[in-house]
Legacy VTK file of the C-alpha trace (Angstrom):
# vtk DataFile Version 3.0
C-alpha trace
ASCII
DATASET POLYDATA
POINTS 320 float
14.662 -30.577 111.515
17.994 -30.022 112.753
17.314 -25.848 113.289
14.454 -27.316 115.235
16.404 -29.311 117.247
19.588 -26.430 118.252
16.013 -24.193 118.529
14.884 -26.225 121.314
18.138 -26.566 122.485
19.099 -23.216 123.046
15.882 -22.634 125.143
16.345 -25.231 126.777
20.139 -23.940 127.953
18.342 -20.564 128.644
15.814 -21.872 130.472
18.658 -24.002 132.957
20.667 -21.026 133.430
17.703 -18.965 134.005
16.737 -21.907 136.964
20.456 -21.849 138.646
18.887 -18.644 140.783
15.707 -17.604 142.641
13.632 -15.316 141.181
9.898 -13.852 140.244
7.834 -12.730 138.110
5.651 -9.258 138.326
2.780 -8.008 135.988
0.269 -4.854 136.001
-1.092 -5.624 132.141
1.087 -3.308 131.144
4.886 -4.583 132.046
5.739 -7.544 132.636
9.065 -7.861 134.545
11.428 -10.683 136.066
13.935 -10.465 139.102
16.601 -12.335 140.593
16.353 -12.190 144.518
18.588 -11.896 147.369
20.375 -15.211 148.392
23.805 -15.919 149.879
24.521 -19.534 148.454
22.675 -19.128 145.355
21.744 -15.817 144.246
22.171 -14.535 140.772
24.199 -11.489 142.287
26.431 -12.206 145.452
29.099 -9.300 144.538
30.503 -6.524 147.453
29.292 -2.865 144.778
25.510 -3.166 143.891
22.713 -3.620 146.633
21.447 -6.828 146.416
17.686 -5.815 146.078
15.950 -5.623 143.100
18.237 -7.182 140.221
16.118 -6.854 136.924
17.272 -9.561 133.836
14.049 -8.215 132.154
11.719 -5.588 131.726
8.888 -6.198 128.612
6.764 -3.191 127.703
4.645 -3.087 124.130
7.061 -5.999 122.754
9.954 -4.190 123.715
12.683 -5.119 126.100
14.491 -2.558 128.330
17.210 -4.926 130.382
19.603 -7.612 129.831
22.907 -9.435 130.572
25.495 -6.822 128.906
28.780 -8.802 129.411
30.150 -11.885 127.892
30.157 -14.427 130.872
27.927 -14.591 134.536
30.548 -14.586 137.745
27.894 -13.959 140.267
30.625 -12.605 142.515
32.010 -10.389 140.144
31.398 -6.521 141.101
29.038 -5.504 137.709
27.816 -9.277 136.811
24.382 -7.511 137.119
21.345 -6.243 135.358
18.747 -4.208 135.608
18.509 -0.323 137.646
20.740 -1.447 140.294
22.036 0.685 143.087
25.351 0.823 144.783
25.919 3.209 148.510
29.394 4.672 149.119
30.861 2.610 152.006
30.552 3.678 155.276
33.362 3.437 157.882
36.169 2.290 155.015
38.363 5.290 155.743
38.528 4.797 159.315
38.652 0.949 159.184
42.362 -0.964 159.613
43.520 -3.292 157.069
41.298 -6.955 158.362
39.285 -4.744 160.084
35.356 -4.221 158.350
33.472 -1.661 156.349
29.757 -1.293 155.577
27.542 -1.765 152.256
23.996 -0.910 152.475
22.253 -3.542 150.975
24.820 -5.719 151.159
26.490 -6.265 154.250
30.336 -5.648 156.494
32.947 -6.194 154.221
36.728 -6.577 154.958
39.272 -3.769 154.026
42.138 -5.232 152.263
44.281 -2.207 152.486
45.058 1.011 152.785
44.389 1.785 149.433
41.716 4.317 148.696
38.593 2.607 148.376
37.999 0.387 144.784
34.374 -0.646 143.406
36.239 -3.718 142.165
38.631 -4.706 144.493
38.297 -8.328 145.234
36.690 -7.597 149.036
35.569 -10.528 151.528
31.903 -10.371 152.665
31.798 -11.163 156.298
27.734 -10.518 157.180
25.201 -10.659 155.145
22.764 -9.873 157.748
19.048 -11.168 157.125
17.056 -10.990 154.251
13.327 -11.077 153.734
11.181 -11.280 150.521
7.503 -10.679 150.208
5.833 -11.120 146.662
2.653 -9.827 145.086
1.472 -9.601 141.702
2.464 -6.621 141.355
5.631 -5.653 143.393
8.196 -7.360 145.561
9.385 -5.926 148.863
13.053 -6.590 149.975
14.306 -6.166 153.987
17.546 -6.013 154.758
18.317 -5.633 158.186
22.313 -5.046 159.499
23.905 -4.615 162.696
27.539 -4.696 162.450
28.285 -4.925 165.908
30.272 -1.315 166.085
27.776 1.509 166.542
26.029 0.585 163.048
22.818 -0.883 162.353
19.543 -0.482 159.987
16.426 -1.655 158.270
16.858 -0.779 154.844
13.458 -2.033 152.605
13.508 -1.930 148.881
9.944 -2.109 146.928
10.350 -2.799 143.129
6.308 -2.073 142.186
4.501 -1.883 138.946
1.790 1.065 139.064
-1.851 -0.237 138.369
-2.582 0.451 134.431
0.353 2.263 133.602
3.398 1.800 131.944
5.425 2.880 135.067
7.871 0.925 138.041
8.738 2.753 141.235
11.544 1.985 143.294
10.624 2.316 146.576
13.193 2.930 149.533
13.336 2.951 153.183
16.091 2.959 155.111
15.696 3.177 159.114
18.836 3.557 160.950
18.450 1.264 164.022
22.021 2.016 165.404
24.213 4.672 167.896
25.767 6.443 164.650
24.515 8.640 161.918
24.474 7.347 158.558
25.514 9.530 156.090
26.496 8.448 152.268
24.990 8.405 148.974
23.550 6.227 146.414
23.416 5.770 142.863
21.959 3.927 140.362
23.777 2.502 137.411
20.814 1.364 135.027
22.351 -0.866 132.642
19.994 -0.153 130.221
20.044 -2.848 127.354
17.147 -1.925 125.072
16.099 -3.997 122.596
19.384 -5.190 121.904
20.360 -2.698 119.756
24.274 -1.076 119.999
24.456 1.973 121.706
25.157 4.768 118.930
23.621 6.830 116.417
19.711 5.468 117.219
20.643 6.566 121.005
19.696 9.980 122.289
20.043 10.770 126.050
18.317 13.679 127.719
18.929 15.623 130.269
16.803 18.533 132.184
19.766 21.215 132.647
21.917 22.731 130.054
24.955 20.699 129.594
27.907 23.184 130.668
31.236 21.192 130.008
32.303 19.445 126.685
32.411 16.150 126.058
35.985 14.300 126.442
38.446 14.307 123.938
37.319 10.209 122.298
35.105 11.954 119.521
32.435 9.260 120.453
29.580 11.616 121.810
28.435 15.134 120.731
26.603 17.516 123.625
24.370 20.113 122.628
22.057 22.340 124.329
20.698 19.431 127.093
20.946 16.236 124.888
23.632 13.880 124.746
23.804 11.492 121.293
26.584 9.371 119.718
28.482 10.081 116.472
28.386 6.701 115.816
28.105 3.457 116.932
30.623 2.120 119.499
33.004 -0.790 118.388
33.947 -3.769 120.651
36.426 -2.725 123.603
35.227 1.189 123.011
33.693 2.843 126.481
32.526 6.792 127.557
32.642 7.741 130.966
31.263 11.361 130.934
30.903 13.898 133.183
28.227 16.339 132.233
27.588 19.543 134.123
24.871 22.037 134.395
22.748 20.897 137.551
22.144 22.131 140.796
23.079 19.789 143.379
20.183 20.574 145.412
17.080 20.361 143.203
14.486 17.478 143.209
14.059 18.595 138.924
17.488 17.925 137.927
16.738 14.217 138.342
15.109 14.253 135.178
16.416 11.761 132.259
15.188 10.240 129.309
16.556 7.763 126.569
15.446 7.078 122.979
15.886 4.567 120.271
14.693 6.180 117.010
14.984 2.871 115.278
12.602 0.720 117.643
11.080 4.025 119.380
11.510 2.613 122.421
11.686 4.987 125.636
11.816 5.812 129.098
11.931 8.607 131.291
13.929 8.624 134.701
12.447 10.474 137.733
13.112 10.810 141.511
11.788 12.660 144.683
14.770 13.665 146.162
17.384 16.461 144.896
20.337 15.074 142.043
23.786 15.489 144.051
25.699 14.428 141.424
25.746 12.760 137.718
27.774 10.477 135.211
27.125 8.803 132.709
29.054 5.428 131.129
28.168 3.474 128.076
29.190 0.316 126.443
28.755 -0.988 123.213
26.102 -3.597 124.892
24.657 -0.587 127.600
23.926 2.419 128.192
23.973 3.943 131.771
23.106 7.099 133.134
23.852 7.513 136.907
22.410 9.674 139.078
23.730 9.863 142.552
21.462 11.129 145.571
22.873 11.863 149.402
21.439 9.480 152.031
21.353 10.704 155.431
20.025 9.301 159.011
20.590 10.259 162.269
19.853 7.163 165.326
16.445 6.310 165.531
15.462 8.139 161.785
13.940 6.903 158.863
15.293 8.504 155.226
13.140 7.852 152.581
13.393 7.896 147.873
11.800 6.686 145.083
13.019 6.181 141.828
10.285 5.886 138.765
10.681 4.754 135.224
7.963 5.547 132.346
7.988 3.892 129.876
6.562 4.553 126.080
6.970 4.363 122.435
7.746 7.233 120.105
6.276 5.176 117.420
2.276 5.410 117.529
LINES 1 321
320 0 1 2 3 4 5 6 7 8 9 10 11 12 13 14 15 16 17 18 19 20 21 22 23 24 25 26 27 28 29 30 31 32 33 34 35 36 37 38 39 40 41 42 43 44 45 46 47 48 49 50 51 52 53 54 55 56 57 58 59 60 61 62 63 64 65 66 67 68 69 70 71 72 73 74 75 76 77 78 79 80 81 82 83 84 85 86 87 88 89 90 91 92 93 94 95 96 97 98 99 100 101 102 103 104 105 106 107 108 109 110 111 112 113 114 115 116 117 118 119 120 121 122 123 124 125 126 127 128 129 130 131 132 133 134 135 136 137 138 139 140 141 142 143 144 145 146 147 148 149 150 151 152 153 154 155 156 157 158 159 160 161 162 163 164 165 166 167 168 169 170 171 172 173 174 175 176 177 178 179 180 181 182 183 184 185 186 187 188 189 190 191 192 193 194 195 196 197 198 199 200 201 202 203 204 205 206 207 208 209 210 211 212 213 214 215 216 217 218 219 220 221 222 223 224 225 226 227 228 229 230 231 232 233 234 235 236 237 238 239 240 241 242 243 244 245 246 247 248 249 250 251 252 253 254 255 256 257 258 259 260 261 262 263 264 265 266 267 268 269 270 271 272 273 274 275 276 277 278 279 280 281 282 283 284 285 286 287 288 289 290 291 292 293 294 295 296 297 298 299 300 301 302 303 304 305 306 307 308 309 310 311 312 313 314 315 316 317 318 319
């Protein structure tokens, strides 16, 4: 009776934390998927690095899960309190801004330079406009608008469409970014992942891989071992261990080098990573709770353009 009773009361504690932020739900058969959405006062994710759009706590295909909280405690204004494949753009402007004086985050909003400090993902940054936000939900997808003017020459329509294709295992990420401004907009974006499959701890069951022959060695921590185009652990990381790698071998012009999948041999869960738009640059950073490859692809709009991506995930299982 009383495992019953801490049973019940865990959900329940799930289910309240779970309520503290505005979300929905999305189904094709095949995936079922929940996500936080945009909100100022109360949304799961109100950091100045990620793009508010499309913040994934969970992903369910064929009993397995593919994303999760990864860190110890929620701060919802903390830079990576976040889950799911979330994106982050290079600021715009934050070289040629003054100390007080603000910066832009597509997806997110102007933020205030502190400094003249080279620019730092986790600096502790002040949002000053969040511009507007729209939602629109289906079944099957949800479509985020952002829409920024920052008063100095800036200003866009950037819409995000998380969608589940019909009777497959498969999610696109849909962009569109309009620039509605006097200036150009030219940065890139990348996509951190935060892959937390079935719970397991990222090591020896991991492989990662990659569509170009790996050039460079792996860094001198012995945790990783790079052969040929895979990338797979020597064991399994330990609390406070990390990799931050660097692998080389692609183009940095071709639409096929964005090309990644990951594997758990012990719950044969997968997924492979594809994009329509050229891989300018890659890392990749794991945890002993995630797993992240991050690919990085340029962004670029002149006044009165449109620049367009999408991002899809397959799914499967190598056990059948």
């Amino acid at each position: 009776m009383l495992k019953q009773i801490l049973t019940v009361c865990l959900l329940l504690s799930c289910l309240q934390v779970s309520a503290q932020y505005p979300e929905a739900r999305i189904s094709n058969v095949e995936i079922e998927a929940r996500l936080y959405l945009p909100d100022v006062k109360e949304g799961f994710y109100r950091g100045t690095r990620f793009d508010w759009a499309g913040v994934i706590p969970s992903l369910k295909y064929k009993g397995h899960e593919y994303f999760g909280e990864w860190y110890a405690k929620h701060d919802p204004k903390r830079h990576d309190a976040i889950t799911g494949p979330v994106e982050a753009f290079d600021p715009i402007e934050y070289d040629s801004a003054a100390p007080g004086e603000t910066f832009i985050k597509i997806g997110i909003g102007t933020v205030k330079k502190i400094n003249n400090n080279p620019y730092r993902f986790n600096a502790p940054f002040e949002l000053v406009n969040t511009g507007t936000w729209k939602v629109r939900k289906k079944a099957d997808r949800i479509i985020f608008t952002h829409k920024l003017n920052d008063g100095k020459g800036y200003s866009y329509t950037y819409t995000k469409t998380v969608r589940l294709l019909k009777g497959k295992p498969e999610l696109v990420l849909e962009h569109n970014l309009k620039n509605t401004g006097q200036k150009s907009i030219n940065t890139s974006v990348f996509n951190h992942n935060f892959f937390v499959i079935d719970n397991q701890t990222t090591g020896s069951d991991f492989t990662v891989t990659l569509p170009f022959k790996i050039e460079n060695k792996p860094t001198g921590k012995k945790l990783m071992d790079f052969s040929e185009n895979k990338m797979t652990y020597l064991r399994d990381l330990k609390k406070g261990e990390s990799t931050m790698e660097y692998p080389t071998g692609y183009s940095g012009d071709k639409v096929e080098d964005y090309d990644f999948r990951i594997e758990n041999k012990k719950t044969g869960a997968g997924v492979r990573i594809t994009a329509d738009r050229a891989l300018s640059k890659f890392m990749y950073w794991s945890v002993p709770t995630t797993l992240s490859p991050e690919p990085f692809i340029k962004v670029d709009a002149d006044p009165g353009k449109e620049f367009n991506w999408a991002i899809k995930y397959q799914f499967y299982n190598t056990k059948k």
